[in-house]
N, C-alpha and C positions, 0 to 999 in steps of 0.2 A: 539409525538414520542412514540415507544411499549419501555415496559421495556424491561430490553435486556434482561429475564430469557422468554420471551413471543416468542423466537426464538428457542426456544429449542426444536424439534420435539418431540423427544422421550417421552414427558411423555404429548402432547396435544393432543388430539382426535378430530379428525373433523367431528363434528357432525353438517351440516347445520341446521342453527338458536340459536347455543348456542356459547357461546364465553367463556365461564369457564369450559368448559366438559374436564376435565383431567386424565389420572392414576396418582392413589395415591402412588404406588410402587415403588421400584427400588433406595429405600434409606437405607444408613447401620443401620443396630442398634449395640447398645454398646455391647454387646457380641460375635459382628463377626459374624451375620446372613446379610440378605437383605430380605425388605419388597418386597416380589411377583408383579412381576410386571401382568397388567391384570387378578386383582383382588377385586381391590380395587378401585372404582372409584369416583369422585365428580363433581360436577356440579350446573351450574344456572338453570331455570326453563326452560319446553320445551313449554312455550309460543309461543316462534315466531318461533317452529322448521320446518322443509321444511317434505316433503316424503322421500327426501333425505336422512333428519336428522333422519326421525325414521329408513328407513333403515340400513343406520350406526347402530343404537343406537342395533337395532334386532340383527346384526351379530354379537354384543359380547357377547352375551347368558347369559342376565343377571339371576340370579337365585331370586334375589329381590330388587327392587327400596325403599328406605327409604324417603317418603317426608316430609322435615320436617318443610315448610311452614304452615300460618295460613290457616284456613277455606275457609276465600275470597278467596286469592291466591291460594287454593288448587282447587276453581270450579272452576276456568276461564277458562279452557280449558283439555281434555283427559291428561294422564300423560303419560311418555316414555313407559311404559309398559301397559299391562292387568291389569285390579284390581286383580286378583288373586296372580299377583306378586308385589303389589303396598301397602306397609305398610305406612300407615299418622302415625306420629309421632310428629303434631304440637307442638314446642318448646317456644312460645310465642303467646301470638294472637296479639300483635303487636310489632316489633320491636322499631317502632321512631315514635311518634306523628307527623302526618304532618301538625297539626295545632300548634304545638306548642314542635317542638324538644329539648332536650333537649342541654347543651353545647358538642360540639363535634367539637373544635378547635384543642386539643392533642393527641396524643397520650396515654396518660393517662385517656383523657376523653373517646376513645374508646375502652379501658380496663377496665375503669368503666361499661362501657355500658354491655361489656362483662359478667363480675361478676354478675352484675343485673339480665342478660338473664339464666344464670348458675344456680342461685339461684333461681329465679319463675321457671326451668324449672328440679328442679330435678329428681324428679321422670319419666321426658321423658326422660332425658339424660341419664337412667339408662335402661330405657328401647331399647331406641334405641342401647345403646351400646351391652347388651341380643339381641337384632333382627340381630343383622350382627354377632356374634359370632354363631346365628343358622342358618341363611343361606350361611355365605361365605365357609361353607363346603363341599356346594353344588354346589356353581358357583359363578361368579364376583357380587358383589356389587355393586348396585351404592346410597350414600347420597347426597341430593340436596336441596337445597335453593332456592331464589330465583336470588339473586347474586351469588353465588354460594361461598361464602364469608366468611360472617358471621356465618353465624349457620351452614354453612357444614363446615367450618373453622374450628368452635368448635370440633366438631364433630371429624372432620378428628384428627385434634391435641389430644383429649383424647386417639383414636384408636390407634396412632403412640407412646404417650407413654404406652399405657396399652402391647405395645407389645417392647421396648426396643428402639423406634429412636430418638436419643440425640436433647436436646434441643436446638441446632444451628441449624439442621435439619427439627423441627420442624417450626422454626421463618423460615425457607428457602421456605419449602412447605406454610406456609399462605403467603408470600406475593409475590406469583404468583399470585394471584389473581388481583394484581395494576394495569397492563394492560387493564385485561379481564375488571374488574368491569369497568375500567374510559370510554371503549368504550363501553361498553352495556348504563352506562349512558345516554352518547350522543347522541346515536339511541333515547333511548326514549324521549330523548327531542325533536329532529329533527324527527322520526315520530312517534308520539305517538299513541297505539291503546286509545277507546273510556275509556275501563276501567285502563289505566294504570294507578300509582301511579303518584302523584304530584312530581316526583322527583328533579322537578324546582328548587322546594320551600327548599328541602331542605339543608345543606349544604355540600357542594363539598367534604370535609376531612372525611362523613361518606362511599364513594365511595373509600376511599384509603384503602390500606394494609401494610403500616409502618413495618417495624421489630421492634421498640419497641414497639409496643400494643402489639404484641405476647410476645415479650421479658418480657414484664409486668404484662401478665397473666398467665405465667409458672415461673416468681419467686414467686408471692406471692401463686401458688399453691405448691412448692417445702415448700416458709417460714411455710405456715397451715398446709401440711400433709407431710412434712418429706423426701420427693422424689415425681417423675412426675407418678410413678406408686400406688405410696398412693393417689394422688389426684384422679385419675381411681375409688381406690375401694372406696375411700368417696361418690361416688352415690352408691344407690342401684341395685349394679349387683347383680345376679345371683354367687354363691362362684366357679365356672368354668368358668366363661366368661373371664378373662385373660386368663386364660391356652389356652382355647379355639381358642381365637384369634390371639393366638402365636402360636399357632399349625399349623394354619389355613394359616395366612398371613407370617410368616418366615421361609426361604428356606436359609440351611447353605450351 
């Protein structure tokens, strides 16, 4: 059964071959603005995408693709765009051992995981978040993953508070993802291409999107830095890149 937020037209993009391609927009922030809708985008990887799919993907004029996949995953196949518009910002070189995963029963174990990824990846996460504060003044964004989940999760969620969208908002946007990921799973188990990951092996609850893992990685970033927009500047941005991206992405 789809989650029932996986009915919701307005903020899903049908891009053939991806099943997480969404706008990030069209959510309020605490001072009485709204996130731009068809500006802001995220998504799973264009692995299995169609002609189709890149055509979709062409008519929204992205102005730069963020991939923030490992290495392996980044050669498997051409990216949504040109390299000219194609920024690698790999954020781990591997998410989950497949030989040997870590506990990922709770919800708190995948908030763990979280903070893990956070921490070996600071200096990308600072940087990624400078790359979309300098291109989304030019055109739509899109950051992606391979789930389009996890580390664009991330991602999405520093960008939503570094510009004002309340933490219920936020836990709202990641766990759209529960639909998409549980069905992109099951393709790859029922057909798997030659280099697909072992996704068999691993287990099922790392495929979910809970609202408390988010719930659990926006309080203890709130408990360390004070608020959801200190936790933003504790990576190394750029001293503009808030402004920037409130400028950029909220329309009063």
């Amino acid at each position: 059964m789809d989650h029932p937020s996986d009915r919701r037209p307005e903020w899903h993009v049908d891009v053939d071959g991806c099943v997480n391609f969404r706008d990030a927009g069209g959510w309020p922030t605490v001072d009485g603005g709204v996130v731009r809708s068809a500006r802001l985008y995220r998504s799973d990887d264009p692995i299995r995408i169609t002609p189709a799919g890149r055509a979709a993907v062409e008519r929204l004029g992205l102005a730069m693709v963020i991939d923030l996949r490992q290495q392996t995953q980044f050669s498997r196949t051409p990216g949504f765009v040109e390299p000219a518009r194609t920024t690698h910002v790999p954020l781990v070189d591997q998410v989950v051992d497949h030989t040997d995963p870590p506990p990922l029963d709770t919800p708190t174990d995948m908030a763990d995981l979280y903070a893990g990824m956070l921490e070996e990846s600071h200096q990308q996460v600072g940087r990624v978040l400078d790359t979309v504060a300098d291109q989304v003044a030019a055109g739509p964004v899109l950051v992606h993953c391979a789930f389009g989940k996890d580390r664009a999760g991330l991602m999405t969620a520093l960008i939503h508070a570094a510009i004002g969208v309340s933490a219920h908002d936020i836990v709202a946007d990641y766990t759209r993802s529960e639909g998409p990921a549980h069905r992109r799973r099951t393709a790859l188990i029922a057909s798997p291409l030659d280099d697909d990951p072992p996704v068999a092996r691993l287990p099922e609850t790392l495929f979910r999107a809970p609202a408390e893992t988010m719930e659990l990685v926006l309080d203890r970033a709130v408990a360390e830095h004070g608020s959801l927009v200190g936790w933003v500047a504790s990576f190394p941005v750029a001293a503009t890149t808030i402004d920037r991206l409130r400028a950029s992405l909220v329309e009063r």
